[in-house]
Legacy VTK file of the C-alpha trace (Angstrom):
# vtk DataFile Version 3.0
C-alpha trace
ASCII
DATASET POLYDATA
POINTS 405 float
109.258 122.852 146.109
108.629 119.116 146.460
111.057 117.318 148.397
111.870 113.369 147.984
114.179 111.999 150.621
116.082 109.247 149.780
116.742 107.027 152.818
117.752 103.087 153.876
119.058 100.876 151.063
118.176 103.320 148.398
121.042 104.983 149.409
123.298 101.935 148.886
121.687 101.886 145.589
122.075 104.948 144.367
126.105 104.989 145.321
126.363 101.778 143.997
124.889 102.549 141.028
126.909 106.351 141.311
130.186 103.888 141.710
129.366 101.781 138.591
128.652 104.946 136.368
131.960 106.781 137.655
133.492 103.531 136.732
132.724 103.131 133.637
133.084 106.964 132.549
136.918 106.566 134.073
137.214 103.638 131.325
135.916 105.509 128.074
137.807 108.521 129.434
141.679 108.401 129.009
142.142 111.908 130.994
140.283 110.471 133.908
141.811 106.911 133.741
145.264 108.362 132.962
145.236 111.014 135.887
143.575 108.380 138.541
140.873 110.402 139.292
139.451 108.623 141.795
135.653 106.622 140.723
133.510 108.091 143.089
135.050 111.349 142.142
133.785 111.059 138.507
130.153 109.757 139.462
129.070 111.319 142.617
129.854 114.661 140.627
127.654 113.477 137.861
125.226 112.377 140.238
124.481 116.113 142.052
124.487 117.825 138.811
122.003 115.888 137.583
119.758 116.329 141.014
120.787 119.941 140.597
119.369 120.235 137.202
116.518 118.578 138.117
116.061 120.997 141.313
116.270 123.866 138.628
113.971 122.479 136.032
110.989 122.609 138.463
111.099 118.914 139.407
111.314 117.540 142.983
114.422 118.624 145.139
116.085 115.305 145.640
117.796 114.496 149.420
119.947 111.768 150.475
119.720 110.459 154.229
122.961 109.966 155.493
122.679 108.041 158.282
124.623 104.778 157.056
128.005 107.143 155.778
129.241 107.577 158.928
129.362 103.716 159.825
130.836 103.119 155.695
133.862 105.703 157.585
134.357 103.628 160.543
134.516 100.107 159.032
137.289 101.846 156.635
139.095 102.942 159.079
139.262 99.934 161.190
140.483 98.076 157.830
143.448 100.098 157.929
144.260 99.914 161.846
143.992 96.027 160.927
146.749 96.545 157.949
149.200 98.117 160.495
151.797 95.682 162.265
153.889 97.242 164.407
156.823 96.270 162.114
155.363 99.078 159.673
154.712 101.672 162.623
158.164 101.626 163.543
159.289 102.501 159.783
156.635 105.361 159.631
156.960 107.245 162.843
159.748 109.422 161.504
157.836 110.383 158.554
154.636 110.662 160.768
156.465 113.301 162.586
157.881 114.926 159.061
154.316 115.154 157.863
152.524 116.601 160.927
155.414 119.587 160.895
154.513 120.030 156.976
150.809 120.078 157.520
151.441 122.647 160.515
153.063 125.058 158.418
150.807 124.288 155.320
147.853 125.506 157.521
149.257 128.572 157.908
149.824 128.851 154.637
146.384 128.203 153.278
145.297 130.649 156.001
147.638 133.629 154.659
146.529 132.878 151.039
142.807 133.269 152.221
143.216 136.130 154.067
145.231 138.109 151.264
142.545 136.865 148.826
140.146 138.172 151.580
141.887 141.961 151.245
142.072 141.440 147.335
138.108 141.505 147.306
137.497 143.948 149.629
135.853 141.931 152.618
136.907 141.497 155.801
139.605 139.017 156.222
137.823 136.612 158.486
135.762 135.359 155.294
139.686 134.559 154.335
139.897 131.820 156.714
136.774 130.147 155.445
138.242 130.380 151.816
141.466 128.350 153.666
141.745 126.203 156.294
138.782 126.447 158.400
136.588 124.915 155.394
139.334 123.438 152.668
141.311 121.256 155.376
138.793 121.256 158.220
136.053 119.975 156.025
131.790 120.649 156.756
131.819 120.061 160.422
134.890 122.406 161.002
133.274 124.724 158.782
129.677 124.651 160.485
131.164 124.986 164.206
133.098 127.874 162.969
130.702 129.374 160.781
127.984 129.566 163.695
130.839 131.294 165.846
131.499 134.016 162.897
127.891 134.963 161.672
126.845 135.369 165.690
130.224 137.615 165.712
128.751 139.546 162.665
130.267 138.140 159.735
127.340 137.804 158.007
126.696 134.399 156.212
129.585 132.980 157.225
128.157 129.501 157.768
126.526 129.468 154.218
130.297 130.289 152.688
132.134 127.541 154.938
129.689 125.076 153.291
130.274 126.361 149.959
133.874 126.214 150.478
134.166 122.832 152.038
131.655 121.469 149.309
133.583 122.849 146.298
137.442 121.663 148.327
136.183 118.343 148.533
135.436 118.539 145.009
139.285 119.572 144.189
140.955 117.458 146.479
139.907 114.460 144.960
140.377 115.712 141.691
143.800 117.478 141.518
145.619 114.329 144.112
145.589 111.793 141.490
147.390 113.931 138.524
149.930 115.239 140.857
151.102 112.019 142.336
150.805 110.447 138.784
153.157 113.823 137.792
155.870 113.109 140.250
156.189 109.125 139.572
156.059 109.456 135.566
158.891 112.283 136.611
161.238 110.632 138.757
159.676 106.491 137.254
159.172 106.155 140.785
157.795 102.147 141.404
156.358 100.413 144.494
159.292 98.481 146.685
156.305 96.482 148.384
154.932 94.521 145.346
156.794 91.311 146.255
156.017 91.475 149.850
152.015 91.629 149.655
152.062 89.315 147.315
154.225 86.764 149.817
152.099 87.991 152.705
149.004 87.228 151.123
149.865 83.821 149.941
151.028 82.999 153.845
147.869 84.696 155.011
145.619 82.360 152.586
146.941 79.599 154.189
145.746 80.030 157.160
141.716 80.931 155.993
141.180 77.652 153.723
137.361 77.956 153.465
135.622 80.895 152.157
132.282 81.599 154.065
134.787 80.662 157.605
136.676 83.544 155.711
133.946 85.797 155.360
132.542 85.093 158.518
135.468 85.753 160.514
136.250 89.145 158.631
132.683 90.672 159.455
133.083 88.974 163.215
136.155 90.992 163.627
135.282 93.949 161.730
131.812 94.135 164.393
134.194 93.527 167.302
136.740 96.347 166.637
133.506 99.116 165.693
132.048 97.775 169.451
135.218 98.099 171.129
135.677 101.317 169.672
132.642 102.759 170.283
133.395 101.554 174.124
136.859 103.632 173.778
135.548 106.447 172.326
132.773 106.928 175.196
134.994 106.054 178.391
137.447 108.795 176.418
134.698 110.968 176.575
133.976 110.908 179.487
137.418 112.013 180.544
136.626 115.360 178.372
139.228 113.636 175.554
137.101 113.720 172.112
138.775 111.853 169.287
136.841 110.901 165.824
134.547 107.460 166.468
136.371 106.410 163.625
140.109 106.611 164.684
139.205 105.064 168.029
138.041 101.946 165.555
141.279 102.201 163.945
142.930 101.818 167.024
141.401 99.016 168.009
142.380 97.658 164.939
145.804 98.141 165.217
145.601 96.581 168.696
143.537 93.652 167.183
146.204 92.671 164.163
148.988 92.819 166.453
148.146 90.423 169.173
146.506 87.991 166.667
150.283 87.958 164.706
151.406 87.775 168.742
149.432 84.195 168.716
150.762 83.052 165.246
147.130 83.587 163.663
147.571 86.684 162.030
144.875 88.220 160.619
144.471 88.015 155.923
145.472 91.964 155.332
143.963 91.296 151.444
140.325 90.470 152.856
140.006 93.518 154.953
142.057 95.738 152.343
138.788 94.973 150.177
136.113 94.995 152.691
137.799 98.805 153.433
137.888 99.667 149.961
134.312 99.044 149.004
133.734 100.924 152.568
135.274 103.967 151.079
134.117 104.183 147.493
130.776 103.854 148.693
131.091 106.386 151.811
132.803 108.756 149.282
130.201 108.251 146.897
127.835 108.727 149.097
129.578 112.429 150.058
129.657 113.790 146.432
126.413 112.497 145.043
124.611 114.625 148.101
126.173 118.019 147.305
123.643 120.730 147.180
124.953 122.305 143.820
122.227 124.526 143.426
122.497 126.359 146.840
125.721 126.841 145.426
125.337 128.183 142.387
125.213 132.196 142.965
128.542 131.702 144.315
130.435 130.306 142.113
132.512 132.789 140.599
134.201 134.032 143.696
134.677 130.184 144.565
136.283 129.150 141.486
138.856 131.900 141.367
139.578 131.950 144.849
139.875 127.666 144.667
141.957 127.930 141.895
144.360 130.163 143.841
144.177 127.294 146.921
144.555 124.566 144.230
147.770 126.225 143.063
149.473 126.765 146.679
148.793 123.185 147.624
150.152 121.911 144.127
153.511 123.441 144.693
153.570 122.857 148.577
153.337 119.273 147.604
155.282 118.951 145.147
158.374 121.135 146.435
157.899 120.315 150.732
156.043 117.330 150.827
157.396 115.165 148.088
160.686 116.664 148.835
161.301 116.290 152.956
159.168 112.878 152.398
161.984 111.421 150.258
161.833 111.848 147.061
160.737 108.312 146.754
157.489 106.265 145.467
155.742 106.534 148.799
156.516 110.520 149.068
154.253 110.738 145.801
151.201 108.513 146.803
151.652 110.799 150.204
151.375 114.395 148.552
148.003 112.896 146.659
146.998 111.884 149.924
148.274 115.119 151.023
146.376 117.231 148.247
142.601 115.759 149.164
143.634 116.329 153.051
144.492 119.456 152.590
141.218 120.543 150.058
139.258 118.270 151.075
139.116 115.488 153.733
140.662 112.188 155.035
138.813 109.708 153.483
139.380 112.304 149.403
142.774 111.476 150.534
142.801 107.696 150.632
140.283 107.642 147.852
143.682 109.368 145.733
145.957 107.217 147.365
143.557 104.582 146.338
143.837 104.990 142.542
146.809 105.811 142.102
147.939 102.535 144.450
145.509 100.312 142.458
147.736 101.104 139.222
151.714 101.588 140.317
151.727 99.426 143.896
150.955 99.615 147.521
152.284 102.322 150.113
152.215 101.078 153.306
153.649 104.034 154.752
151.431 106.416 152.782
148.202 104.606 154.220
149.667 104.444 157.395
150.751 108.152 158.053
148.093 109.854 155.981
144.875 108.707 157.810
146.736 109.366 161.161
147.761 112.944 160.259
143.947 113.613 159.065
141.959 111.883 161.673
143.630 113.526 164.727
146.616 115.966 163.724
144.812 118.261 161.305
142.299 119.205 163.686
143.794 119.942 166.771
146.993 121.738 164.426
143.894 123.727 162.975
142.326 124.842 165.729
145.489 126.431 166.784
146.269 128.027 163.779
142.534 129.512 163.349
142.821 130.861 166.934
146.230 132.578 166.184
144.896 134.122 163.150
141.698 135.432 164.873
144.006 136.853 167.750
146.120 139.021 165.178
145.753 143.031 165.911
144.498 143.455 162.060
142.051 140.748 162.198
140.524 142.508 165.574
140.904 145.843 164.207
139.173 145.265 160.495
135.450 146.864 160.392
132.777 144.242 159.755
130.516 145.309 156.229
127.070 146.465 157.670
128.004 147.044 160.873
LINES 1 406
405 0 1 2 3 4 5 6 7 8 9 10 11 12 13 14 15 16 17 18 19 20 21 22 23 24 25 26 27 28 29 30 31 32 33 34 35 36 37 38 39 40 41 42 43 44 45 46 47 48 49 50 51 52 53 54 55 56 57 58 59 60 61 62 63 64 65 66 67 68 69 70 71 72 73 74 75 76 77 78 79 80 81 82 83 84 85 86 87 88 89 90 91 92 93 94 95 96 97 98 99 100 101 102 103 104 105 106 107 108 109 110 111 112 113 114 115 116 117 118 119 120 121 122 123 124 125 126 127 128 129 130 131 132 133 134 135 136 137 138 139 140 141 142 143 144 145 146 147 148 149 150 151 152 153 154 155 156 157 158 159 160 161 162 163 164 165 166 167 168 169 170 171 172 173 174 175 176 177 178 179 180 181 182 183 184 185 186 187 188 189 190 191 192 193 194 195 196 197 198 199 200 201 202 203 204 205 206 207 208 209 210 211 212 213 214 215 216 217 218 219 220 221 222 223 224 225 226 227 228 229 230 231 232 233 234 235 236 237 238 239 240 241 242 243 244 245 246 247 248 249 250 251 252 253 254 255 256 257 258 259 260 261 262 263 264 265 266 267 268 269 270 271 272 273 274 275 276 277 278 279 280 281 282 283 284 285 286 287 288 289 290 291 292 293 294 295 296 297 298 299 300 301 302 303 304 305 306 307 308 309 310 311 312 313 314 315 316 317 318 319 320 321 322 323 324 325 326 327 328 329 330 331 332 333 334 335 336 337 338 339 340 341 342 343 344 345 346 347 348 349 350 351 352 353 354 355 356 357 358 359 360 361 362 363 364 365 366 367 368 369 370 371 372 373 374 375 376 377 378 379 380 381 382 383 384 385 386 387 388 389 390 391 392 393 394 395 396 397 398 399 400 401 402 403 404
C-alpha cells in the first residue's frame, strides 16, 4: 500500500484546519458544546476516521510526521510555569499532596480492574495491566517500554495491545472529562471565585506592555529563553542519572522566570502567555488524535470497547466520589476530576485540554492548572512504575501459565 507522509507545515495545516472543523462541529452540536468536549477532541477524531477509511478503501495510507508536537508540549508547558506565582503555589501544595495520594491509590485501582477483566476473558492477567494503568494513565511511551519488556517475557503481542489501549484511553479521557466536571458544577452551581481577580490582574498587567509587536516580541523572547534554559536543566539533570520530562523542566523554568520578574516589579502579562499556551495545546492535541492509526486498530475493537467502558466507569465514580470529594467539594475540585479523568485515561496535556473547555465557559482554576500538570508530568510516572512493579511481583501474577507456552 502507498504511503504519503505528511511532514513540515502541512502538519500545522492539517491541525489547524482539524481545529477549525472540531470547532465548528462543537457549535452545530449542542451535546458536544453542552458537555465541553474539548475541540481537538471532536476533529482530530474526525480526522483519523476519515484517513482510516481512506486506508480501507484502497487509497494511500496517510502518515503524519510528528516532529514539531513535542516542541507544541513544551511551549505549553512553560505557559503554565509562567502563570504560577508563588502566591498560588503556596495555596495548592496541600491539595498537590491530596491529589498525588488519590492518584496513588487510583493506580491501583485501574490495575485491579484490569487484571480481574484479564481473568474474566480467560488470558493471563499481565494483558490486565495493559488494559489499566500501564497504557490508560501511562500513555504510548509507558505502554511501548512496557510492552517490549512483556512480549520478550512471552506475552505475546503485548506491545501491539498497549498501543491499542493507550490510543483508544486517550480517546475517552478527553471525551468523558468535560461531561463529568460539567455534571458536578450544574449539581452543586459551583462558579469560579477567580473571575474578578484575572480580570484586575490583566488590566495591571496591560499596563505595563503598551505596544503590541514590543508585546509580542517579548512573549516569544521569553517563551525561547525558558525552552533553552530548560533544555540546559534537563541535560545537566541527566547527566546526574535524574530523567524528568523536557517539558516540566520548561515549566520550571517558567515558574522561576515569573517569579523574579514580579521580584523586580515587571511582572510578566499572564493573559498573553495563557493564549500563546492554549493555541500550543489545541494544536499539539490535535496533532495527537488526527494521527491515530484506526485501522491497525480495528480487529480489536470489541474487547477494547467493553473492557474501556468498564475503565471509563471506575474512573467516573473515583472522581466523582474521592476526587471531587477530598478536593473540596468546591468549583476547582470539579475542573480537577476533568483534569483528573483525561490523566487518568489518557494523558496530561487530554487533561488540560478538559480543564480547558470547561474553564473557557464557567471561569479560571488556578489551582486546577496548577496541581494537575504537576501530578501528570512527574507524579504519575514514577507512582506507576511502582505500582506496575508490585503487581508483576504478586505470587499469582508469577505463577499464571502464559497461552502458547
Amino acid at each position: 500500500m502507498e504511503e504519503v507522509v505528511v511532514k513540515g507545515s502541512d502538519v500545522i495545516i492539517v491541525a489547524i484546519i482539524v481545529l477549525w472543523v472540531g470547532n465548528w462541529i462543537t457549535e452545530k452540536v449542542r451535546f458536544l458544546r453542552q458537555y465541553s468536549i474539548p475541540i481537538a477532541v471532536t476533529g482530530g477524531l474526525l480526522c483519523s476516521v476519515i484517513v482510516a477509511i481512506i486506508a480501507s478503501a484502497g487509497g494511500p495510507r496517510i502518515a503524519f510526521d510528528m516532529a514539531i508536537r513535542d516542541t507544541l508540549l513544551m511551549v505549553f508547558f512553560t505557559t503554565i510555569g509562567i502563570s504560577a506565582k508563588f502566591s498560588r503555589l503556596r495555596a495548592g501544595g496541600k491539595a498537590l499532596g491530596i491529589l498525588v495520594a488519590c492518584a496513588a491509590i487510583f493506580l491501583a485501582v485501574q490495575d485491579v480492574t484490569g487484571v480481574l477483566l484479564a481473568n474474566a476473558f480467560g488470558v493471563h492477567p499481565g494483558y490486565g495491566l495493559f488494559a489499566g494503568s500501564v497504557s490508560l494513565a501511562g500513555g504510548h511511551g509507558t505502554a511501548i517500554a512496557w510492552g517490549q519488556e512483556a512480549a520478550a517475557a512471552g506475552l505475546k503481542d503485548a506491545d501491539t495491545i498497549g498501543i491499542a489501549f493507550a490510543t483508544f484511553g486517550l480517546v475517552a479521557g478527553g471525551v468523558i472529562g468535560g461531561p463529568i466536571a460539567e455534571r458536578l458544577i450544574t449539581k452543586y452551581q459551583l462558579s469560579s471565585s477567580s473571575s474578578e481577580l484575572t480580570s484586575a490582574e490583566s488590566q495591571e498587567d496591560d499596563k505595563h506592555q503598551p505596544a503590541l509587536l514590543q508585546r509580542a516580541l517579548g512573549v516569544l523572547l521569553v517563551l525561547a529563553i525558558c525552552l533553552s534554559l530548560g533544555e540546559v536543566v534537563n541535560r545537566w539533570l541527566f547527566s546526574n542519572n535524574i530523567k524528568l520530562p523536557g517539558f516540566l523542566t520548561a515549566m520550571m523554568v517558567g515558574i522561576v522566570g515569573t517569579n523574579l520578574a514580579d521580584s523586580r516589579g515587571k511582572p510578566l502579562n499572564g493573559g498573553d502567555y495563557d493564549k500563546v499556551g492554549e493555541i500550543a495545546l489545541q494544536l499539539f492535541l490535535a496533532m495527537s488524535l488526527m494521527s491515530m492509526d484506526l485501522s491497525s486498530l480495528a480487529s480489536a475493537f470489541g474487547t477494547i470497547f467493553i473492557v474501556l467502558n468498564v475503565q471509563i466507569l471506575v474512573i467516573t465514580l473515583f472522581a466523582v466520589f474521592v476526587v471531587f470529594r477530598v478536593m473540596g467539594k468546591d468549583y476547582d475540585a470539579a475542573v480537577i476530576c476533568g483534569g483528573f479523568c483525561g490523566l487518568g485515561m489518557g494523558a496530561t496535556p487530554v487533561a488540560i485540554a478538559n480543564m480547558n473547555a470547561v474553564t473557557s465557559k464557567h471561569g479560571p482554576s488556578f489551582k486546577a492548572f496548577l496541581v494537575i500538570p504537576l501530578v501528570g508530568a512527574f507524579f504519575v510516572d514514577l507512582l506507576n512504575a511502582l505500582v506496575i512493579k508490585l503487581f508483576i511481583g504478586l505470587p499469582f501474577m508469577q505463577q499464571a501459565s502464559i497461552p502458547g507456552l
